[in-house]
C-alpha positions as CSV (number, residue, x, y, z in Angstrom):
1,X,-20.8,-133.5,25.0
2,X,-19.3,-136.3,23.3
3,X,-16.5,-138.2,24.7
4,X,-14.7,-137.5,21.7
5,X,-15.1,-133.8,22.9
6,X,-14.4,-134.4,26.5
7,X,-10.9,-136.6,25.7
8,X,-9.8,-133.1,23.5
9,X,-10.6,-130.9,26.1
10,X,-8.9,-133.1,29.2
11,X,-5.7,-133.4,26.3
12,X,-5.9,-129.6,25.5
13,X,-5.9,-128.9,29.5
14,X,-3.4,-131.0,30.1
15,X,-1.3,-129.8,27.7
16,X,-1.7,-126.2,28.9
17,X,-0.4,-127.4,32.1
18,X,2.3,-128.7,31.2
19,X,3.7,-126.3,29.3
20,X,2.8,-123.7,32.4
21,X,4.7,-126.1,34.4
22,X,7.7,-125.7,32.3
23,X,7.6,-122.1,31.6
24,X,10.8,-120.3,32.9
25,X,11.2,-116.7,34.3
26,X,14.3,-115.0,33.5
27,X,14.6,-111.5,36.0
28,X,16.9,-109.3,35.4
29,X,17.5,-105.2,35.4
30,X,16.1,-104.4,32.3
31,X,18.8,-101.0,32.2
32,X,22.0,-103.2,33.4
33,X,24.7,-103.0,35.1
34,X,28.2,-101.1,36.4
35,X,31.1,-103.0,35.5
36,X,32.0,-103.3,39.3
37,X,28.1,-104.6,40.5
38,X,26.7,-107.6,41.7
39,X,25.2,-109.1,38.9
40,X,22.3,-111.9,39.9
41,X,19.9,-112.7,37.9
42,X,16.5,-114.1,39.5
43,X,15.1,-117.6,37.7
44,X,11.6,-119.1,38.7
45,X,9.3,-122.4,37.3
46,X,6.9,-124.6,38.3
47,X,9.4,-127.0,37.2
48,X,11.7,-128.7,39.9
49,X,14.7,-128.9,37.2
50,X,16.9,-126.2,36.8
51,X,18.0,-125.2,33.3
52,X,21.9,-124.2,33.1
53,X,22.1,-120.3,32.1
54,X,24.2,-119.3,28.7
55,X,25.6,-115.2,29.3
56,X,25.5,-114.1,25.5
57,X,26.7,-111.4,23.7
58,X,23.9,-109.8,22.0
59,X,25.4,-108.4,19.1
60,X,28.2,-111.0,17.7
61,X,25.2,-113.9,19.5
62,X,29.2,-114.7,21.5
63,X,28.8,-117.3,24.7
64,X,30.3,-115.3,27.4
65,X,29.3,-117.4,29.9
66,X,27.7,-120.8,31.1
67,X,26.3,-120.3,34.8
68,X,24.6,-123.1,37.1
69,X,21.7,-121.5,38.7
70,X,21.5,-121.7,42.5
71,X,18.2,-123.1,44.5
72,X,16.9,-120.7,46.9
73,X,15.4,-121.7,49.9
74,X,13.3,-118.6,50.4
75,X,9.4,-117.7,51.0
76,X,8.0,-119.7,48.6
77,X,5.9,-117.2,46.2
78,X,3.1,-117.9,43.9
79,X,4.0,-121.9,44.5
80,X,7.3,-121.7,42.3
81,X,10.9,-122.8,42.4
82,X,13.4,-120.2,42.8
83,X,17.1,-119.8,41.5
84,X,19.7,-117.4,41.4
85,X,22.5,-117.1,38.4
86,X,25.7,-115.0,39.1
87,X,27.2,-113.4,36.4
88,X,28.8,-110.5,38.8
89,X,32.5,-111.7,37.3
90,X,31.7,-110.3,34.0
91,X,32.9,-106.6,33.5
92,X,33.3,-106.3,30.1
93,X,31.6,-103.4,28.4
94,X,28.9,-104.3,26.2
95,X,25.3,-105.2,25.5
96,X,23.9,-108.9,26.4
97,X,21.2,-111.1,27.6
98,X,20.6,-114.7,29.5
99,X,19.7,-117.9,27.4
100,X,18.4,-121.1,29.0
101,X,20.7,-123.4,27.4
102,X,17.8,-126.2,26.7
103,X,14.4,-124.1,26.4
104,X,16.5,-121.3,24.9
105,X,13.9,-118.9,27.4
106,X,15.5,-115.4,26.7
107,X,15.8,-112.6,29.3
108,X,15.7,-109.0,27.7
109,X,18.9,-107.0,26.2
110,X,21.1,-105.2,29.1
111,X,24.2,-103.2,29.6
112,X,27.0,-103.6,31.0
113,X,28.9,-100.7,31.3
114,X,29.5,-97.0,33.0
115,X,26.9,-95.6,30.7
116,X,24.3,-98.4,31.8
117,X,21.8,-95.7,33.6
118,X,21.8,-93.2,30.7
119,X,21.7,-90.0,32.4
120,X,17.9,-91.1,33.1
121,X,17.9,-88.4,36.0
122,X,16.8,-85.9,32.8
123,X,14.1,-88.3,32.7
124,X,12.3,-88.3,35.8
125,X,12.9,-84.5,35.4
126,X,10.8,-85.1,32.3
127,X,7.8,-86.4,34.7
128,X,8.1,-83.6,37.6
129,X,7.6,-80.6,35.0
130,X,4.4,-82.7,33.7
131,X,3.1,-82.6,37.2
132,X,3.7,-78.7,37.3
133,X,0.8,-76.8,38.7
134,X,0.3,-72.9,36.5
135,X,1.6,-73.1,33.5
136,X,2.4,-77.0,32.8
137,X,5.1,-77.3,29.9
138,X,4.3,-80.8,28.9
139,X,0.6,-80.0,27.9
140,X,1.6,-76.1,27.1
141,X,-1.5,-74.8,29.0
142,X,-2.2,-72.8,32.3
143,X,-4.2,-74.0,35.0
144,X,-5.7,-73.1,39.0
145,X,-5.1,-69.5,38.8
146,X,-7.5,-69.0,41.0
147,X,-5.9,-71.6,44.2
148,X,-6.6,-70.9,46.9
149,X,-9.3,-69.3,49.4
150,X,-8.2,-69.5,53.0
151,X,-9.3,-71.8,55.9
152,X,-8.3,-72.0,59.5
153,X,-5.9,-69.3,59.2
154,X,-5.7,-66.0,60.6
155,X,-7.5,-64.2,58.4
156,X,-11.4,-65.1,57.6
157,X,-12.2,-68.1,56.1
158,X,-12.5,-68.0,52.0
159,X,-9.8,-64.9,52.4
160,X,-8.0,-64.8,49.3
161,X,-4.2,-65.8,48.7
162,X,-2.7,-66.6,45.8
163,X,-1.1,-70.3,46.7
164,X,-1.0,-70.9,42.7
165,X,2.0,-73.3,41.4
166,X,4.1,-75.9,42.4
167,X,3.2,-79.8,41.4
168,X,0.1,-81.8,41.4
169,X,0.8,-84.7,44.2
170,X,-0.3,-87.6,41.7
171,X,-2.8,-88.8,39.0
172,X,-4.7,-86.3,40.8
173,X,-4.4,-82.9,41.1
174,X,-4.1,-81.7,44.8
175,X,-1.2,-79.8,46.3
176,X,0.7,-80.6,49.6
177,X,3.3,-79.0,51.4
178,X,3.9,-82.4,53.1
179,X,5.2,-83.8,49.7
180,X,6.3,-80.8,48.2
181,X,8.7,-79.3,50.7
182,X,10.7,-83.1,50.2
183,X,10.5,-82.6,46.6
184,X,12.2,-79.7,46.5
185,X,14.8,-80.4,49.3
186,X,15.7,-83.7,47.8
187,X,16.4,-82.1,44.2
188,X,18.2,-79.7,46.0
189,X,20.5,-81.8,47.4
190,X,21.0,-84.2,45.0
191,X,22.7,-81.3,43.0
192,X,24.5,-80.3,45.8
193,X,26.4,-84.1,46.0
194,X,26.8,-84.5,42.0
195,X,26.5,-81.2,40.4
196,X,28.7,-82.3,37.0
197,X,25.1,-84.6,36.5
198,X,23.1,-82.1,35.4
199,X,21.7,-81.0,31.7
200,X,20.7,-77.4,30.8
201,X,18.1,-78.6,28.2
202,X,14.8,-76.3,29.2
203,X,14.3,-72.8,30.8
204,X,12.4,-71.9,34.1
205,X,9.0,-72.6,32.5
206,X,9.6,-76.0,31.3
207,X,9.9,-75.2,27.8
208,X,12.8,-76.6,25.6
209,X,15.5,-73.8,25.7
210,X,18.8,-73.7,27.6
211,X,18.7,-70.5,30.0
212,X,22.2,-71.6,31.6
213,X,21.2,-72.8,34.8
214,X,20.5,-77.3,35.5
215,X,17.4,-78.4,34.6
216,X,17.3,-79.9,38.5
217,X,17.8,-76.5,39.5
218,X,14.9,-74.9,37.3
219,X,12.3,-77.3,38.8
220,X,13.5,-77.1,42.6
221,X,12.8,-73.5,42.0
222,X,9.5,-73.9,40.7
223,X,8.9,-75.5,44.2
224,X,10.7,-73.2,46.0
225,X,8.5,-70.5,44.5
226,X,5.6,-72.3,45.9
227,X,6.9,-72.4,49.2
228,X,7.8,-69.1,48.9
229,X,3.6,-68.7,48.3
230,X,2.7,-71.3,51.2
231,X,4.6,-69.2,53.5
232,X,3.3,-65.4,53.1
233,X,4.7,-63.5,56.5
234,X,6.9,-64.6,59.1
235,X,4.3,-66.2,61.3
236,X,2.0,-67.8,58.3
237,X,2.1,-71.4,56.7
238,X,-0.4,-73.2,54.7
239,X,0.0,-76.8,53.9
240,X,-2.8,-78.0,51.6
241,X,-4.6,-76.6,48.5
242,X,-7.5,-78.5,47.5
243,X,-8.9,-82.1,48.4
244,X,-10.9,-85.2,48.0
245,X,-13.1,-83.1,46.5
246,X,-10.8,-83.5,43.2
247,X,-11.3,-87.0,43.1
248,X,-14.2,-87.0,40.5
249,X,-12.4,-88.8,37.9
250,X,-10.1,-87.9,35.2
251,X,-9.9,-84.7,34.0
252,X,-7.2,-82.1,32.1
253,X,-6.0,-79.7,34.8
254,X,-7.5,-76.1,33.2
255,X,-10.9,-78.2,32.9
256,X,-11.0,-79.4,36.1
257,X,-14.3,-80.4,37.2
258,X,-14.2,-80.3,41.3
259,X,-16.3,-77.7,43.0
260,X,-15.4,-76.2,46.6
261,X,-17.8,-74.0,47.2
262,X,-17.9,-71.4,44.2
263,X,-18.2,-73.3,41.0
264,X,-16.5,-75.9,38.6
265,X,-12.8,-75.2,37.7
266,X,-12.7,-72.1,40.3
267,X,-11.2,-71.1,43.1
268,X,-10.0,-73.8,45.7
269,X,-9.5,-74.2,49.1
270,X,-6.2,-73.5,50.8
271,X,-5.7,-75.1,54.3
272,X,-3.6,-73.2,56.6
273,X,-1.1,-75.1,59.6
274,X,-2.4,-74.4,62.7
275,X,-0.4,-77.2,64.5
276,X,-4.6,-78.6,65.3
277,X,-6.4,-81.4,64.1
278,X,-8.6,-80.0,61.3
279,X,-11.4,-81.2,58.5
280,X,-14.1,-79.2,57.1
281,X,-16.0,-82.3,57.6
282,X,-16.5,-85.6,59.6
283,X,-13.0,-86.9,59.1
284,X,-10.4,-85.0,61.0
285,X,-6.3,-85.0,60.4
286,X,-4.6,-85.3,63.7
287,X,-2.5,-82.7,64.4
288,X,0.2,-81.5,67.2
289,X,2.1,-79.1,65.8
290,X,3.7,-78.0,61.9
291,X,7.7,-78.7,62.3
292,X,7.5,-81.4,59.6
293,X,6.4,-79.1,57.3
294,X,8.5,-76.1,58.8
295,X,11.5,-78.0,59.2
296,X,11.7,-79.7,55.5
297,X,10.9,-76.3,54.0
298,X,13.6,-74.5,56.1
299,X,15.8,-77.2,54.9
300,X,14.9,-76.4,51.2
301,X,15.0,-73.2,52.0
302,X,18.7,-73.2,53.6
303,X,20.3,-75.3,50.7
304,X,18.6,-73.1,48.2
305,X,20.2,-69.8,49.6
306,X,24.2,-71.1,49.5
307,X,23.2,-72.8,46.0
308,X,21.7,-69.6,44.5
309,X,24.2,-67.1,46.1
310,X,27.5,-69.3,45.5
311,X,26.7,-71.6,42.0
312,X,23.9,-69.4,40.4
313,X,25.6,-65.6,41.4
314,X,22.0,-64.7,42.3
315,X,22.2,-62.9,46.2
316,X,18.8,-61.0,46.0
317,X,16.9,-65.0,45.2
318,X,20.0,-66.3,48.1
319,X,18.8,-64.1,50.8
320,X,14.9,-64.6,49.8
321,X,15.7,-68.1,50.5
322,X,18.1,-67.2,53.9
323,X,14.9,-65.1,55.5
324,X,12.7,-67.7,54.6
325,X,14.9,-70.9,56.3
326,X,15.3,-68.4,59.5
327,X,11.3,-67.6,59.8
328,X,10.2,-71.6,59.3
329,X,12.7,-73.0,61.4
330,X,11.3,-70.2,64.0
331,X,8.1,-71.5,63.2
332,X,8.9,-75.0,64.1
333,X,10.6,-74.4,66.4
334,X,7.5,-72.4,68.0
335,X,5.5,-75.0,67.3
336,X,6.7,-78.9,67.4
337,X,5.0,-82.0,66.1
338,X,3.2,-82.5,63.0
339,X,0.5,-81.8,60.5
340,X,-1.4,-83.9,58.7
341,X,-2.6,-83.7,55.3
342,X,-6.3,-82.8,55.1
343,X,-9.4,-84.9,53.9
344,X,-12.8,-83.8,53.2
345,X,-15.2,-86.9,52.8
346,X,-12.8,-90.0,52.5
347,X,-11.0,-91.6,55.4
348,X,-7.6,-91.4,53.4
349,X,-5.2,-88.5,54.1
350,X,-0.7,-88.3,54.5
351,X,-0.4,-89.5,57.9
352,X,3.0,-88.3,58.8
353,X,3.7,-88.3,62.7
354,X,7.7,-87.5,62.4
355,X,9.2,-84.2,63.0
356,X,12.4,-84.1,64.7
357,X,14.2,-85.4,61.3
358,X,12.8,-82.5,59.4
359,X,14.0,-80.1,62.5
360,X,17.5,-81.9,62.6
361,X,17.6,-81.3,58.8
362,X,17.0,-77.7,59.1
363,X,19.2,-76.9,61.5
364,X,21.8,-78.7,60.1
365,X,21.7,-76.7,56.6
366,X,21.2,-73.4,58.7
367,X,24.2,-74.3,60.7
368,X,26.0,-74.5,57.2
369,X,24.5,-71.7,55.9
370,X,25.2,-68.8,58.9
371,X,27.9,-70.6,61.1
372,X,26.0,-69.9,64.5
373,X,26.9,-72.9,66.6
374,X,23.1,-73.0,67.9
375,X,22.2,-74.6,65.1
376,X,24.5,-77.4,65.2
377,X,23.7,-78.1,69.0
378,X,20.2,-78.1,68.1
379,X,20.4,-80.1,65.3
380,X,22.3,-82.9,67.3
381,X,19.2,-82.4,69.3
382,X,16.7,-83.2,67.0
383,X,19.1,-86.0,65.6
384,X,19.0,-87.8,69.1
385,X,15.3,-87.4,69.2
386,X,14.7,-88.9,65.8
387,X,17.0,-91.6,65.8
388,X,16.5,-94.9,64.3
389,X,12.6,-95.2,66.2
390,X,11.3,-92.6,63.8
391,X,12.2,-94.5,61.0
392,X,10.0,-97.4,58.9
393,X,13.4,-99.3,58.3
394,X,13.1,-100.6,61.8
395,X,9.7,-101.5,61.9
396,X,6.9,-104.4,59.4
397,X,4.7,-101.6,58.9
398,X,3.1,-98.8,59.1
399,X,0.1,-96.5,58.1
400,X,0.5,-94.1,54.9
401,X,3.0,-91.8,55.0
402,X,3.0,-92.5,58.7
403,X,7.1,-91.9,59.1
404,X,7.7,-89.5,56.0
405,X,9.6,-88.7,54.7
406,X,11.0,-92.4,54.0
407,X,14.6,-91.1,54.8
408,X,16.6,-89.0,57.2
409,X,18.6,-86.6,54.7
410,X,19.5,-84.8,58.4
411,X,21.8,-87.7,59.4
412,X,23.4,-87.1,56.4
413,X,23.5,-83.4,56.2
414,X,24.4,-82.8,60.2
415,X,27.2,-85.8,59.9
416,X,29.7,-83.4,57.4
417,X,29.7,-81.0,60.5
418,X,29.3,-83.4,63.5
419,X,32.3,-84.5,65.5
420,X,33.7,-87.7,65.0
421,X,31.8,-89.3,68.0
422,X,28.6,-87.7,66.7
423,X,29.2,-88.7,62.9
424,X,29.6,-92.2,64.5
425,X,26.1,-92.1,66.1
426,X,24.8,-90.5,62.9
427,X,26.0,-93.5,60.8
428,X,24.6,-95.8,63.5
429,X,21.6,-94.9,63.1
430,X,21.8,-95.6,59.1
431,X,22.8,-99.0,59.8
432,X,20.0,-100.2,62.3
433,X,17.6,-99.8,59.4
434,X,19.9,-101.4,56.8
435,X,20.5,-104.5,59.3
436,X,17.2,-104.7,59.5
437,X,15.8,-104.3,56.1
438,X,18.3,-107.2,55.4
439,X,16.9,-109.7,58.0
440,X,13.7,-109.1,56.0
441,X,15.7,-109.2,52.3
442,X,17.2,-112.7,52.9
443,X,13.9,-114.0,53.1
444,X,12.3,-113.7,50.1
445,X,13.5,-114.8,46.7
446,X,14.0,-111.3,45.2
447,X,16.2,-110.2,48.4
448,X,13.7,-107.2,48.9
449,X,14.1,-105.3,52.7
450,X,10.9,-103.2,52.6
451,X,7.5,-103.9,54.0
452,X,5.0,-103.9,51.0
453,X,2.5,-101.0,52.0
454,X,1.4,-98.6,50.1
455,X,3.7,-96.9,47.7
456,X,6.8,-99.3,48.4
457,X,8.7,-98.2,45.6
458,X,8.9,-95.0,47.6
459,X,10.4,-96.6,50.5
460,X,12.6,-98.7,47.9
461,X,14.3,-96.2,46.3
462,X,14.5,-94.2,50.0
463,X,16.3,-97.4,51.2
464,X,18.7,-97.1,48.1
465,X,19.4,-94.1,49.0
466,X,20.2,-94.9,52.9
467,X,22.4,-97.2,51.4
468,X,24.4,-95.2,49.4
469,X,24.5,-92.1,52.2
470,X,25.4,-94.8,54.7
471,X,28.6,-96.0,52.0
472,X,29.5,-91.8,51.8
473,X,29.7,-91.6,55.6
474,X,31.3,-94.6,56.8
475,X,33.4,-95.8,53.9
476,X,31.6,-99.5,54.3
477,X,31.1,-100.9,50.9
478,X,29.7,-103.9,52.6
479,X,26.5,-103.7,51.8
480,X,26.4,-103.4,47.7
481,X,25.1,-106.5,47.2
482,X,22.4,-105.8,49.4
483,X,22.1,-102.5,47.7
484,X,22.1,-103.7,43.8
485,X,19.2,-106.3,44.7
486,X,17.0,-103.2,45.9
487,X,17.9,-101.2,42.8
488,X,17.5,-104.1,40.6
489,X,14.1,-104.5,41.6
490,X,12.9,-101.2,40.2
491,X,14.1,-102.3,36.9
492,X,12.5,-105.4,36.2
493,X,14.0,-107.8,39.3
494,X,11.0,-108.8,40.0
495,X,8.1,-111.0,39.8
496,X,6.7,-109.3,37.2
497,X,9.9,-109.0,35.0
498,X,8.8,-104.6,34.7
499,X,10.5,-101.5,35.2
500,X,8.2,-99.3,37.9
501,X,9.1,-96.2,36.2
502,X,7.3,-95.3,33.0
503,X,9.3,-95.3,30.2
504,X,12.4,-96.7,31.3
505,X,14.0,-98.4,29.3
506,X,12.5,-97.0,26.5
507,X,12.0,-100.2,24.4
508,X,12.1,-102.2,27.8
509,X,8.8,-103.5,29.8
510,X,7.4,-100.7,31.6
511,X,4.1,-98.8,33.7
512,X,2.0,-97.8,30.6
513,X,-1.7,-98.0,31.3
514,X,-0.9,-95.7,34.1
515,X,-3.5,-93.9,36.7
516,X,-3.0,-90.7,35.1
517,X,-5.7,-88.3,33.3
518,X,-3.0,-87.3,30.6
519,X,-2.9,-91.2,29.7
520,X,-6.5,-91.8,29.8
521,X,-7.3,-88.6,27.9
522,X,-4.7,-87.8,26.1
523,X,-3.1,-90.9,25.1
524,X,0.0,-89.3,26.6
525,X,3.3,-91.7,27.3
526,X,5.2,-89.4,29.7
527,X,8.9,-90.9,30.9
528,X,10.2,-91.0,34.0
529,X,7.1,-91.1,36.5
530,X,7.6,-93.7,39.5
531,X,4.6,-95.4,40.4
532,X,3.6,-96.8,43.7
533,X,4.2,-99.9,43.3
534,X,3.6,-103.5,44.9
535,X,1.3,-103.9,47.3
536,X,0.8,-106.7,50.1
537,X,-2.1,-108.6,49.0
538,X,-4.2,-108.2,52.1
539,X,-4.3,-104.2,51.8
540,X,-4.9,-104.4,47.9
541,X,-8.0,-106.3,48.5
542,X,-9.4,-103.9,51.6
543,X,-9.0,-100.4,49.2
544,X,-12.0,-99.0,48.2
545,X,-12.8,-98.3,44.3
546,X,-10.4,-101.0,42.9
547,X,-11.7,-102.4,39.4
548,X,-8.9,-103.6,36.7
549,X,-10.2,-102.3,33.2
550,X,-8.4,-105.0,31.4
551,X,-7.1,-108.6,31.6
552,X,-4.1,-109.1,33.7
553,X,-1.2,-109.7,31.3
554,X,1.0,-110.7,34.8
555,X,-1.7,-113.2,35.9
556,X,0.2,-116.3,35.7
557,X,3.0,-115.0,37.4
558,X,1.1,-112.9,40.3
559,X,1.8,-114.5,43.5
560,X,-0.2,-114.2,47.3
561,X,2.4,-111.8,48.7
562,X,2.5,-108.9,46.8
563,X,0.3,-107.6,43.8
564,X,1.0,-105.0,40.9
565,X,-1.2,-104.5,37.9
566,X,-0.3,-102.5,35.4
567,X,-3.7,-100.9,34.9
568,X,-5.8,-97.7,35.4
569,X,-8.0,-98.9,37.7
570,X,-5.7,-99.9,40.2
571,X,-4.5,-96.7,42.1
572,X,-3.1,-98.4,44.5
573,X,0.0,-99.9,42.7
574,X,0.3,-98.0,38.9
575,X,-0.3,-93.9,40.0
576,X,3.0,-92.3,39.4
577,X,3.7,-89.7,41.6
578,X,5.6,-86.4,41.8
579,X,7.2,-87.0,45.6
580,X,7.7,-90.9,44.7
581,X,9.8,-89.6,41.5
582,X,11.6,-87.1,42.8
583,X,12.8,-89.0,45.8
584,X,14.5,-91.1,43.0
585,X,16.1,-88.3,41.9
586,X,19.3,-88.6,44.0
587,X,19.5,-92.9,43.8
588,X,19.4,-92.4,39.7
589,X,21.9,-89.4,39.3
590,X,24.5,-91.5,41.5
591,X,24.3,-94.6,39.2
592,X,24.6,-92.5,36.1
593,X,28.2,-92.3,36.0
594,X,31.7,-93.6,37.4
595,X,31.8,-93.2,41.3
């Protein structure tokens, strides 16, 4: 090589440094904001200088707004400089983004305004009926007709019984009762708190048609027929239909390719709780009883029957719904603890050890839904047996799913009934884990609370949640900043300046290349899916199976903390998922109008 050569590429090099040393980051939530939010927008460079921040009008190109960021002293991630620029004064309605006055570095368009989170609860509606399990209105076609054949339960194994329905867990196509017992509850009650939020766009099936009843409510039905399925008699609950055995790459659901014993695309197996540890082969669930499971599907169960009988005018579905509540809650109450989900020849399964909060739920919807005063002593029971120790908010980690679901909704439910002492307690106990998710927030540059394991965004948008319950019961406002940050996050507040739900905003930075068979296969874009989200570096690079197809267009500003690709071959971080979206359900309906 000549040195001709050699001085060109040391110049070119150089060069390229430089110019990554000056490159500015502009984070911001990519949706907006409410007039009345905090409004901070996140800056990061390799350069030391700070660049003062111009607030612009998009449309009329107006300065609104000269801001002087703020250096953060915070965890210093990926080796750059961190500032903050406040813009929370500005309540005008309107459309705008951030400028660096000197660079002239642009952030994305955003709202400011009531109308800010669009309705966008329709949206991750959109995903949930995409994960339906039958007939699936997204891709018009029928699938698992045949779920499941029996195991473990009272009857002999390979019995029979029609578990069909409900929602595919993931990118895969499984079926839990762990996931979709909180589904369904979760839907249920975020209509109960803002029932005006609701479109009537598609009938039962899916399929675009008013039938005069809330789109929320026409897909917390399709779970609650599936319940309805898990739970055959009085004394009989299964929790799983299929397993690892799915996991044989991407595949349309009525060509699915997994064999259980009696052919491709046939009949699958259909796990029964016995309150045991169980596996069919060397790796075992733990097991010491089925009241998670019982107790969240009572809950759904209990909410459904005042919902149907007092909203819908439907008393024969209403007291479906009341016999089923009574007969799980007597289940779990029969049988305490938790079941596990099942796996077949991978170590990974739903660890959930928690069970009182699902109890305490229970009983507190059954309390509202007969008036028998049992039910509210027991359910202060199971409150002071969950309290804050059950819950991930109070702890740096934790295994998967290990404390599921990722919020309380009993403290919530059991505090509109409780005593004034006990509604104190109750709102206690919501507090612990915000305190303690804040230590963690003030930390980092991005303000974040939660513990990066796997599927974070779930326990993001659970903490969101807390947040909000927590303002509902105790009046304290105190924490919206706090709040806002966590939310912001989700919509491109971050490191890697995305939204983590696909599709949103629609001409915005989102999950595309997702782990999903309908994208690989079909091509398919479908709205509103949440996917896992960041991971902590150290358990991205222990997973098994992890190969990025394509180069990572966040490489320059991936950091050693925490890693998301958006990219097919990483499950870890991009696999939407049908409890993760739902469980937004609630957080995006209460930003989606006036409060």
């Amino acid at each position: 090589m000549t040195i001709l050569k050699i001085i060109l590429l040391l110049n070119f090099f150089l060069t390229s440094q430089a110019e990554k040393d000056e490159e500015l980051y502009i984070r911001i939530n990519q949706l907006g904001y409410l007039p009345e939010d905090s409004k901070i927008a996140v800056l990061f460079s390799h350069n030391t200088k700070p660049e003062t921040i111009q607030l612009i009008q998009s449309r009329s190109d107006k300065l609104i707004k000269e801001i002087k960021p703020k250096r953060m002293e915070k965890e210093n991630w990926g080796g750059f400089q961190y500032w903050e620029a406040d813009f929370s004064e500005v309540r005008e309605e309107g459309e705008y983004f951030l400028q660096s006055k000197r660079s002239k570095t642009k952030s994305p368009v955003f709202k400011i305004g009531n109308n800010a989170f669009s309705n966008h609860q329709e949206t991750l509606l959109e995903f949930m009926r995409q994960q339906r399990c039958g007939y699936n209105p997204t891709l018009d076609m029928v699938c698992h007709q045949k779920d499941g054949r029996a195991f473990f339960g009272p009857m002999p194994d390979s019995t029979f019984v029609d578990l069909s329905g409900g929602w595919h867990d993931a990118g895969d196509q499984l079926k839990y009762l762990i996931t979709s017992s909180y589904a369904t509850a979760h839907m249920l009650m975020a209509y109960k708190m803002y029932p005006d939020r609701f479109e009537d766009k598609v009938n039962a099936l899916g399929q675009a048609m008013p039938n005069g009843i809330p789109d929320i409510l026409d897909e917390a039905k399709w779970g609650l027929d599936w319940i309805h399925k898990m739970h055959p008699a009085p004394d009989q609950l299964f929790h799983q239909v299929a397993d690892d055995r799915d996991h044989r790459g991407f595949k349309i659901p009525n060509k699915d390719n997994s064999d259980y014993g009696w052919g491709e695309n046939s009949y699958r197996v259909g796990y029964f709780a016995t309150g045991r540890p169980q596996g069919l082969m060397q790796y075992q669930s733990e097991a010491t009883g089925i009241a998670n499971l019982a107790g969240r599907s009572a809950a759904a169960m209990a909410l459904a029957a005042k919902i149907w009988e007092e909203d819908l005018n439907d008393p024969v579905f209403a007291e479906k719904c009341k016999k089923a509540a009574l007969s799980l809650y007597a289940l779990g109450r029969e049988k305490e603890g938790y079941q596990q989900g099942n796996s077949y020849s991978a170590p990974y399964r739903y660890n959930e050890e928690t069970w009182a909060d699902d109890m305490e739920w229970a009983a507190a919807e059954l309390y509202k839904l007969t008036g028998e005063a049992k039910y509210l002593d027991q359910a202060k029971h199971y409150a002071l047996m969950s309290n804050t120790e059950d819950s991930w908010t109070v702890r740096d980690s934790a295994a998967h799913y290990q404390l599921y679901p990722f919020i309380n909704m009993g403290h919530y439910s059991l505090h509109e009934v409780a005593d004034e002492d006990f509604k104190k307690t109750l709102e206690g106990y919501y507090l612990d884990g915000i305190k303690y998710t804040l230590a963690r927030a003030e930390r980092n540059p991005f303000h974040i609370g939660i513990p990066f394991i796997w599927c974070s965004n779930n326990l993001l948008t659970s903490l969101v949640t807390q947040v909000i319950l927590y303002e509902k019961m105790s009046g304290d406002k105190s924490f919206e900043p706090f709040l806002t940050a966590q939310r912001d996050w989700l919509f491109g507040r971050n490191p890697w300046g995305t939204s983590m739900f696909t599709g949103i905003p629609e001409d915005g930075e989102y999950p595309v290349e997702v782990h999903t068979s309908t994208y690989v296969l079909l091509g398919m874009e479908v709205p509103g899916g949440l996917v896992d989200g960041p991971i902590s570096r150290y358990i991205y690079n222990n997973l098994i199976g992890l190969t990025l197809h394509n180069t990572d267009k966040f490489e320059r500003v991936q950091n050693e903390r925490v890693v998301y690709h958006d990219d097919v071959g990483d499950y870890s971080t991009n696999e939407p998922t049908m409890d993760g979206t739902a469980g937004a359900i609630l957080m995006m309906t209460h930003f989606s109008g006036k409060r």
